[in-house]
DSSP file (Angstrom, degrees, kcal/mol; ACC not computed):
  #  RESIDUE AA STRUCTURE BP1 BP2  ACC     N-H-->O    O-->H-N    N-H-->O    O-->H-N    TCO  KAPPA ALPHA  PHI   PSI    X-CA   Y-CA   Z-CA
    1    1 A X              0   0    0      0, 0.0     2,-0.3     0, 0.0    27,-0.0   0.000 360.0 360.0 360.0 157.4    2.2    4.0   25.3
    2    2 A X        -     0   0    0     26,-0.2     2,-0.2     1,-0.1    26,-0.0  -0.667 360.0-101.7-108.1 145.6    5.4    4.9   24.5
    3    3 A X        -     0   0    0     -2,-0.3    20,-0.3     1,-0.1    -1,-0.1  -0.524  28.8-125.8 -79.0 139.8    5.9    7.4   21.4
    4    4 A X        +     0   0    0      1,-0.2    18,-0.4    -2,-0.2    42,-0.1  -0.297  32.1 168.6 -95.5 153.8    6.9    6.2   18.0
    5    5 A X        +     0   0    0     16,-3.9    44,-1.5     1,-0.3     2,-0.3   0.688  68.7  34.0-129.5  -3.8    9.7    7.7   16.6
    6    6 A X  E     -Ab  21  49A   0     15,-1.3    15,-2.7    42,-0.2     2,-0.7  -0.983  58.2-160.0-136.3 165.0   10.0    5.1   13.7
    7    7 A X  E     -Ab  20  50A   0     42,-1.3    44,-4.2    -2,-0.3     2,-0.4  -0.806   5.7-156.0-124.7 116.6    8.0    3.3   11.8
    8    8 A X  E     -Ab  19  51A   0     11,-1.3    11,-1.0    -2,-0.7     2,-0.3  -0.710  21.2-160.2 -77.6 147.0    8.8   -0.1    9.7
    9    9 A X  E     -Ab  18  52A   0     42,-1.4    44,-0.7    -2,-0.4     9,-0.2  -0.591  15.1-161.7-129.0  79.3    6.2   -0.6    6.6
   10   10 A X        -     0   0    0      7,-2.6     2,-0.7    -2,-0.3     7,-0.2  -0.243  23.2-149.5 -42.7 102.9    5.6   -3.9    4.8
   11   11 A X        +     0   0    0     -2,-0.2     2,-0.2     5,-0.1    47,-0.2  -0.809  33.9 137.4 -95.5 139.7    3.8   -2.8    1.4
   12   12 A X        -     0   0    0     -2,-0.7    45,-0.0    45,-0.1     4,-0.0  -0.932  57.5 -83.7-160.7-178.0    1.5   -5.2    0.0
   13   13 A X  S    S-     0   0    0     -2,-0.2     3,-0.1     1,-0.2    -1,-0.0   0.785 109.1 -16.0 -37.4 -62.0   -2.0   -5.9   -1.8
   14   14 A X  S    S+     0   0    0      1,-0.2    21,-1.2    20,-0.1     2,-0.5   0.862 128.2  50.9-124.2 -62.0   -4.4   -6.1    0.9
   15   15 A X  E     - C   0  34A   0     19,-0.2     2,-0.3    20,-0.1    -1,-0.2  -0.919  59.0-166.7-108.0 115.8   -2.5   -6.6    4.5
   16   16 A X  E     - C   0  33A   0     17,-2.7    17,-2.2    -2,-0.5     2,-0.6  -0.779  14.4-137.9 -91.3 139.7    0.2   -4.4    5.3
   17   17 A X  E     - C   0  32A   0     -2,-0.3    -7,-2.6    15,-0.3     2,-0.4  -0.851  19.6-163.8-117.3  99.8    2.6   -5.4    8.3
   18   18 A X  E     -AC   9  31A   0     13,-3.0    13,-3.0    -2,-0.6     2,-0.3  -0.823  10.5-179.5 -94.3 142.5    3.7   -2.2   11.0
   19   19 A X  E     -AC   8  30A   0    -11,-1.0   -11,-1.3    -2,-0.4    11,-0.3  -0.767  12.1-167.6-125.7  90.1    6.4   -2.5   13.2
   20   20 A X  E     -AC   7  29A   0      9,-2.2     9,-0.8    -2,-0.3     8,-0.3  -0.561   4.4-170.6 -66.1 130.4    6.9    0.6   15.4
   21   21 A X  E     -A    6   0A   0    -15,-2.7   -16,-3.9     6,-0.2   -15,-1.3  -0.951  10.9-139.4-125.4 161.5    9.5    1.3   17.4
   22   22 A X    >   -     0   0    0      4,-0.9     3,-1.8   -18,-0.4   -18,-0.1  -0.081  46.5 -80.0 -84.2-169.4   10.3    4.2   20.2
   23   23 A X  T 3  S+     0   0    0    -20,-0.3   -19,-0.0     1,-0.2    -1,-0.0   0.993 129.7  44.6 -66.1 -43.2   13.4    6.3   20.8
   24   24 A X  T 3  S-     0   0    0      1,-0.1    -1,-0.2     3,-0.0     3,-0.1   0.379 123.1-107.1 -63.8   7.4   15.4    3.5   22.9
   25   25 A X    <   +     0   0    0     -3,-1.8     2,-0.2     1,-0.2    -2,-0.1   0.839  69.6 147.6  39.1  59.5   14.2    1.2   20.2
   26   26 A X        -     0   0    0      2,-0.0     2,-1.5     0, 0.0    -4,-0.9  -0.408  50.7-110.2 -88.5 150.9   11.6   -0.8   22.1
   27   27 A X        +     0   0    0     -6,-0.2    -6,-0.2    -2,-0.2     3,-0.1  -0.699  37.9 171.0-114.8 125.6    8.9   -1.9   20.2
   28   28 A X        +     0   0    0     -2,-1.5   -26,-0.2    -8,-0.3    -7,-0.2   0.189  62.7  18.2-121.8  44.3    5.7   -0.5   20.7
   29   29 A X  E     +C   20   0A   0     -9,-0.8    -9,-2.2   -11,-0.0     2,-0.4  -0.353  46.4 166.8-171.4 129.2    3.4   -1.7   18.0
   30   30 A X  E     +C   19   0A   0    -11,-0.3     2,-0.3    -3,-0.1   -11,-0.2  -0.960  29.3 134.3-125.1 129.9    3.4   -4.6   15.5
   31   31 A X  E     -C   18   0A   0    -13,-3.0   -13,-3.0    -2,-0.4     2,-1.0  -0.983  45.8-119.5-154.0 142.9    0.2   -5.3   13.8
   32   32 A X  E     -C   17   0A   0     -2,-0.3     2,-0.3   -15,-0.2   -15,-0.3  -0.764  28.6-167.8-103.2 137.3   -1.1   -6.0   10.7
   33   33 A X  E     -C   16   0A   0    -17,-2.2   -17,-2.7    -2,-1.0     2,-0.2  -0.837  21.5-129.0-137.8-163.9   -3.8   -3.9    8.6
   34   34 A X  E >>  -C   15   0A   0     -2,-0.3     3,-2.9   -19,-0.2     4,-1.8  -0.457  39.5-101.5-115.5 179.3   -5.8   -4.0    6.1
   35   35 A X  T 34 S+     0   0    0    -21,-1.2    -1,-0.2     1,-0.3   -20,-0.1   0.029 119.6  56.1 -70.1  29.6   -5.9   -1.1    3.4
   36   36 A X  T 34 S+     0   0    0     -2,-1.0    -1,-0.3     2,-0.0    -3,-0.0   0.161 112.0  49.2-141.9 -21.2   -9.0    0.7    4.6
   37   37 A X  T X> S+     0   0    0     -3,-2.9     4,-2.7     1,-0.1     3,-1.2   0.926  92.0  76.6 -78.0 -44.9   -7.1    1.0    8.3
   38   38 A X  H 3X S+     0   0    0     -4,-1.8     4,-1.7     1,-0.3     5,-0.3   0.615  93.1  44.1 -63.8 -38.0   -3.6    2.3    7.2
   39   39 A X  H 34 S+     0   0    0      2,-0.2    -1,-0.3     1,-0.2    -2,-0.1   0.309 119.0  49.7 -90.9  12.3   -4.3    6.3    6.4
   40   40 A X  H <> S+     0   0    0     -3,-1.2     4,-1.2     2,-0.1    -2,-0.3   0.530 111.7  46.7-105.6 -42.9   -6.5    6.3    9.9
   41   41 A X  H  < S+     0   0    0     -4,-2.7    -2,-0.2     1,-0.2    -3,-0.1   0.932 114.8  45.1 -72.7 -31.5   -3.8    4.6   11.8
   42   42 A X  T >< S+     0   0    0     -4,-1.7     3,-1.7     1,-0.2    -1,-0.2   0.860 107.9  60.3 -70.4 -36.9   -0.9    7.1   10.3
   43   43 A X  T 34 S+     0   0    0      1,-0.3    -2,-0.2    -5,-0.3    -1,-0.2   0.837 103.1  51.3 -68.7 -13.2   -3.0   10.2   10.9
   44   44 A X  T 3< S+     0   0    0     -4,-1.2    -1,-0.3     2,-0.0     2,-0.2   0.135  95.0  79.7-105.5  43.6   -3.2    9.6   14.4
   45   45 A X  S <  S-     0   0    0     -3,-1.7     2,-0.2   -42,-0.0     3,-0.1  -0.674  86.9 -95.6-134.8 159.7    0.5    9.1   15.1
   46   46 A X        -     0   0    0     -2,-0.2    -2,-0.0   -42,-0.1   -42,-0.0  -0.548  60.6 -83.4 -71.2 151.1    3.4   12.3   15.7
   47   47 A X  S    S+     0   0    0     -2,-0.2     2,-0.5    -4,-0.0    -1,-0.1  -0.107  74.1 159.4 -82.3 135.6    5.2   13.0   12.7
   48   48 A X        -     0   0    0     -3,-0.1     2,-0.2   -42,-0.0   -42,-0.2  -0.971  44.2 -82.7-153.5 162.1    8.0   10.2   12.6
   49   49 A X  E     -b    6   0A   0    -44,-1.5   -42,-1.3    -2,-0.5     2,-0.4  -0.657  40.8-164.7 -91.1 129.5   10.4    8.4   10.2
   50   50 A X  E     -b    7   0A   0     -2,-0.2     2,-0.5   -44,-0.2   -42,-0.2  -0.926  10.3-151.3-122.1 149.4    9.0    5.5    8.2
   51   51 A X  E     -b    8   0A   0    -44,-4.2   -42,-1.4    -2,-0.4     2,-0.4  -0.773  13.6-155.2 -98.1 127.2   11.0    2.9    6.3
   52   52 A X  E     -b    9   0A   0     -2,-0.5   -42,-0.2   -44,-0.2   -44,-0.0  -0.972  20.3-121.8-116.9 143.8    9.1    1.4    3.2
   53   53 A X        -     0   0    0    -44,-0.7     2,-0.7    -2,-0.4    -1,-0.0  -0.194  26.3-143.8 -95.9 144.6   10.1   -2.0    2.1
   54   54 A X        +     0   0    0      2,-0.1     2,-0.3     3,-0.0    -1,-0.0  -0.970  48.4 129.7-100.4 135.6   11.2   -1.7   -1.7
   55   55 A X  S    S-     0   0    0     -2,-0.7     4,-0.3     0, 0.0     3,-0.3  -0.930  76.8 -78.6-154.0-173.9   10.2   -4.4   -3.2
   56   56 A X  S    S+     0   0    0     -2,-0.3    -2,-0.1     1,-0.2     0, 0.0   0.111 126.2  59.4 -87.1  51.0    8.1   -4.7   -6.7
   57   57 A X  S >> S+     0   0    0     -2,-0.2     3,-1.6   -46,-0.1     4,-0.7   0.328  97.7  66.4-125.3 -27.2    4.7   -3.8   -5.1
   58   58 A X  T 34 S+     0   0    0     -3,-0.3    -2,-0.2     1,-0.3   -46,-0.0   0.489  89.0  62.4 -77.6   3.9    6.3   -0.3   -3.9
   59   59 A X  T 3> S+     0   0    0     -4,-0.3     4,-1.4     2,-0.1    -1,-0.3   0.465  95.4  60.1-104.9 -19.9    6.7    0.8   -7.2
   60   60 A X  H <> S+     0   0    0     -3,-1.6     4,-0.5     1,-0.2    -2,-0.2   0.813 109.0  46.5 -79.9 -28.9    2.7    0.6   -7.4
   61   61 A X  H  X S+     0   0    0     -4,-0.7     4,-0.6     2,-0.2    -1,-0.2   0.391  98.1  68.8 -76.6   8.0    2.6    3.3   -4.5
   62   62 A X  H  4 S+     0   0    0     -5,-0.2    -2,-0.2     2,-0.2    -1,-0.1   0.811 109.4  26.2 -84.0 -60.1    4.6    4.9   -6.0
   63   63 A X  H >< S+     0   0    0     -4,-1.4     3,-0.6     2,-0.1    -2,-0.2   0.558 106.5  82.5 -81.7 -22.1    2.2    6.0   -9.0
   64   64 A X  H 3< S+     0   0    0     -4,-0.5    -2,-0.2     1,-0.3    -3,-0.1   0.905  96.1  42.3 -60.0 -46.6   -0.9    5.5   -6.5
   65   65 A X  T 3<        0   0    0     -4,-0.6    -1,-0.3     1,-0.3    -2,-0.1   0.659 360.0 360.0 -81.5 -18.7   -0.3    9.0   -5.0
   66   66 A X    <         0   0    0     -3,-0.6    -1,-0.3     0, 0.0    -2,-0.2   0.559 360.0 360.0 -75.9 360.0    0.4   10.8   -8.2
């Protein structure tokens, strides 16, 4: 597999939507998961730039962390 070097992020409630891409901008993962998946599926990745969708659900992650 090819490595990712960014990462798209759909936030919402329950199923969140990645779309990974490599350097040449291929894509090498889009999937959806569910909120119990998403901090096991980032901890096993190389540190890489993700884009998070703003929308009004991102203001709820916003506070989540704090």
């Amino acid at each position: 597999m090819n490595q990712i070097v960014t990462i798209g992020l759909d936030l919402a409630k329950n199923i969140f939507q990645i779309h990974g891409i490599d350097a040449c901008g291929k894509v090498v993962v889009r999937k959806p998961l569910r909120r119990g998946e998403l901090l096991k599926f980032f901890a096993g990745l190389h540190p890489c730039l993700i884009g998070i969708e703003a929308c009004a659900t991102a203001h709820h992650w916003v506070s989540f962390g704090s």
